[in-house]
Every structure is written in structure tokens, then in C-alpha cells.
Legacy VTK file of the C-alpha trace (Angstrom):
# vtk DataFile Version 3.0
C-alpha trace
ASCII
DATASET POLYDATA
POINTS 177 float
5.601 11.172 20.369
3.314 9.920 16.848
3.626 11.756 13.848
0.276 12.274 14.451
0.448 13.689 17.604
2.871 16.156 17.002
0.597 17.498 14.685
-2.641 17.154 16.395
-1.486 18.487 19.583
-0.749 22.053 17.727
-3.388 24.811 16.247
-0.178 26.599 14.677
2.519 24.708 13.263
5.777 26.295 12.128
7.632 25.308 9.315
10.305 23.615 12.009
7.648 21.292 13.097
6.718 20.712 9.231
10.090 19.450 8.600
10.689 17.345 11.260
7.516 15.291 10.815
8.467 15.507 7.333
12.190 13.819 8.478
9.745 11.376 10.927
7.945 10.382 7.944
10.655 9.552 5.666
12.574 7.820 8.159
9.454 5.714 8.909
9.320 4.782 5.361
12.435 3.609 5.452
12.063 1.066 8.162
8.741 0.124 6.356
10.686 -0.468 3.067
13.161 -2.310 4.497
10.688 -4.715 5.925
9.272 -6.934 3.290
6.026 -8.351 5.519
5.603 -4.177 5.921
5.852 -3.096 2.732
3.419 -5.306 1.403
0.925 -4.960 4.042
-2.088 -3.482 2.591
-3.311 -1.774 5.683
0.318 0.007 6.132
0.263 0.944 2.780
-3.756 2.662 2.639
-2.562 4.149 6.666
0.327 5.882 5.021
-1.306 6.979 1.802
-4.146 8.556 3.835
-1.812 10.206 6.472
0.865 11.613 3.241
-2.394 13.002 1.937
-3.609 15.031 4.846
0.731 15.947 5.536
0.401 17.869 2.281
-1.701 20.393 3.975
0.910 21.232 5.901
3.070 21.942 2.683
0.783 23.956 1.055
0.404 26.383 4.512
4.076 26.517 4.672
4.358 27.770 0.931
1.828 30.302 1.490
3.069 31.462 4.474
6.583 31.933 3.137
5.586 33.361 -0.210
6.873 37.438 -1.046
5.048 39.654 1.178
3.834 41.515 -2.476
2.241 38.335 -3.477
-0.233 38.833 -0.339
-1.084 42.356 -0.631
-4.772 41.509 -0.264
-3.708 40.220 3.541
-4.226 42.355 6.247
-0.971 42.160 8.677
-2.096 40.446 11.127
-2.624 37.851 8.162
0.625 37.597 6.036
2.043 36.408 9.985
-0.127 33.569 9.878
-1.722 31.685 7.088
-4.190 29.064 7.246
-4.801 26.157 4.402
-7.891 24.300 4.546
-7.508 21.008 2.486
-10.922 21.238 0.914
-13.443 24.110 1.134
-16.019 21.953 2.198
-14.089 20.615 5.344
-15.435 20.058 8.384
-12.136 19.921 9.847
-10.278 22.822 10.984
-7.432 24.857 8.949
-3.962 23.896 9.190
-2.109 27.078 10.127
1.939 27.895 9.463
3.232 30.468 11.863
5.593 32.699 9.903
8.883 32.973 12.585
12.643 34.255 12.330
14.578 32.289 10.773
18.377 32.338 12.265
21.719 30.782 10.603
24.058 30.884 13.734
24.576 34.507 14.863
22.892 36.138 11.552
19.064 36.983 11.981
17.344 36.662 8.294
15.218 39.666 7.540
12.368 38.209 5.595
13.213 38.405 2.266
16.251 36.282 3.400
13.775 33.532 5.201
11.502 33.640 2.639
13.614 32.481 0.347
15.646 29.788 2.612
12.175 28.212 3.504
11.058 28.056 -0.207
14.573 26.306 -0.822
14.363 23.710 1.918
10.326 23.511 1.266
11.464 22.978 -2.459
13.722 20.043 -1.499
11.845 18.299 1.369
8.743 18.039 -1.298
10.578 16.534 -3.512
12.132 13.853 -1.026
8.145 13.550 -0.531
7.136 12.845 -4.010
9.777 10.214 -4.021
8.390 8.670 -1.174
4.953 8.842 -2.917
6.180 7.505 -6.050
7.786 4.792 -4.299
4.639 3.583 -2.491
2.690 3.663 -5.187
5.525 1.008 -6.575
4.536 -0.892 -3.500
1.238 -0.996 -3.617
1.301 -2.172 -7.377
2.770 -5.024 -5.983
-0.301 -5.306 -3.609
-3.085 -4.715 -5.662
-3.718 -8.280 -6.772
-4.220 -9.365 -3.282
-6.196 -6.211 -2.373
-9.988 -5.567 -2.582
-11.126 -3.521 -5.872
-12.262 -0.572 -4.051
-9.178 -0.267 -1.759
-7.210 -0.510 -5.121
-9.158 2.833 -6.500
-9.110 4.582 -2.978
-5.316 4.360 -2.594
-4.372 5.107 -6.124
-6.546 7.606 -6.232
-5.391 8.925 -2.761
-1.783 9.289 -3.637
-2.557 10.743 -7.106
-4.330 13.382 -5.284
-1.136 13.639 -2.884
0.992 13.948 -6.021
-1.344 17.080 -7.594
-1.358 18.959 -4.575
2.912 18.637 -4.030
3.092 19.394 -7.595
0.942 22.259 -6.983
3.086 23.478 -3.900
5.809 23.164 -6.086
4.662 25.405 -8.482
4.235 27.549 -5.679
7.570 28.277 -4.022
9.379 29.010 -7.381
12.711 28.274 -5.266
15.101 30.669 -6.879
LINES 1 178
177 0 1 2 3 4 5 6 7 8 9 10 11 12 13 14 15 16 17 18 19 20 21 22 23 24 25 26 27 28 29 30 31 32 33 34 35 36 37 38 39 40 41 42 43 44 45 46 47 48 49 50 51 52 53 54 55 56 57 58 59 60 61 62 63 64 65 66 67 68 69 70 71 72 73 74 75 76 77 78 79 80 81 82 83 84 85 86 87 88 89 90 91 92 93 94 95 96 97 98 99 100 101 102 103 104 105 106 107 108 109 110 111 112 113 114 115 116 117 118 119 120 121 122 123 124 125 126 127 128 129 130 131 132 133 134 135 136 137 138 139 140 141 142 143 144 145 146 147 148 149 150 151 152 153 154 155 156 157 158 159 160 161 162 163 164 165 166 167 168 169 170 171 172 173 174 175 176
């Protein structure tokens, strides 16, 4: 199964399904990076910068579905179970949702204070494995950009800048304690 797939197939994600495309992505890096043809192939590198961009949705559901339930009072219940993101508010696509579930470690059930604050940890550290990633492509494509078109240049830089505001903003988010 894509990347893509296992997100398009899906009109609720959980944060499970976040992290494992999350692992899918950085593990396709990887092979990418370790390719040099790949890594300097400008339609690879525009793919992935479009496709990390639309990912961060996914991020910024999952933070505000795992934020403290006293951050949400506005929410109705029905609401603080599942939150939607939309990536822009003039988007003609639909809302990326992050079903809220029970987390387990082994035998113990977390109450949700408890899973709140393990999915803000490993949100905390899979977003930063992600801004690595970012920060590494955009390393790559500086490489590129002599060889690219002008335009492509400014839509991929400005692409993963945009990918970088929005994790940072996530970040800012979660406050991982």
C-alpha cells in the first residue's frame, strides 16, 4: 500500500496511522538519499515537498486532537472525540480528521490525561524527525536549483518553508511536558 493510499483510503485517521506513514515517509527518504540519481531528481524532490506539505495536516489534527480537554472547552463532546484540520480555510478539499482512541502500554489502559500526554511526546519527537527530513531536502534541492526551472525553484522553496511554519507551529502546540 502508497503512502498515499493509506491516507486517502481513510475519512478518520488515528494518530497510529499518522505515525506509521510518518515511519513510511522517513524510511522512503532514506532510500531516496541514499540514491544519488534520486536525490537529485528534480521531480522526486518537488513530489516529496508537495506530499510533506499536505502530511503536515495530519500533524496539526493530531495535536489538536490530543491537546487538554480544558483547552477545548468551546467543543461540544461529540467534538473533543474527533477533530478536524482543514489546511487552508479556503479549501476545496475535505478536512483531515484525527480520531481521539485509547491509548494502551501492555496491560495498563491510559486514562486521557495519561494519552494525552504520551501522544504529545511521541507527536513532539516524530515532528522533529520531520523537520530534519525537511531541512535535509531543502539541502538537496540547493544542489538542484541550478539545473531547475526559476519557477520550480520558488514553488519548492517556498513549499517546504511553508511545511517548516506549520511543524513549527504544531510544535508550539503540543508543549510536550
Amino acid at each position: 500500500m502508497t503512502i498515499a493510499s493509506q491516507i486517502a483510503s481513510k475519512d478518520k485517521v488515528t494518530i497510529e496511522t499518522i505515525l506509521d506513514v510518518s515511519q513510511q515517509v522517513t524510511e522512503q527518504w532514506k532510500k531516496i538519499n541514499s540514491c544519488q540519481s534520486c536525490v537529485l531528481d528534480q521531480r522526486l524532490i518537488y513530489t516529496l515537498a508537495n506530499a510533506l506539505e499536505k502530511f503536515a495536516a495530519l500533524y496539526e489534527a493530531a495535536s489538536l486532537a490530543y491537546t487538554d480537554d480544558g483547552e477545548r472547552e468551546d467543543m461540544s463532546p461529540r467534538q473533543s472525540n474527533f477533530t478536524s484540520f482543514t489546511t487552508t480555510p479556503t479549501s476545496a478539499s475535505p478536512s483531515v480528521v484525527c480520531f481521539k482512541c485509547q491509548m494502551v502500554l501492555g496491560e495498563i489502559v491510559l486514562d486521557d490525561d495519561e494519552a494525552n500526554l504520551l501522544a504529545r511526546q511521541v507527536i513532539h519527537g516524530s515532528l522533529v524527525t520531520l523537520g530534519a527530513l525537511l531541512q535535509d531536502l531543502r539541502d538537496h534541492w540547493s544542489r538542484v536549483v541550478s539545473l531547475a526551472k526559476e519557477d520550480a525553484v520558488r514553488e519548492v522553496d517556498a513549499c517546504i518553508h511553508r511545511t517548516l511554519c506549520r511543524l513549527l507551529r504544531v510544535l508550539g502546540r503540543i508543549k510536550p511536558e
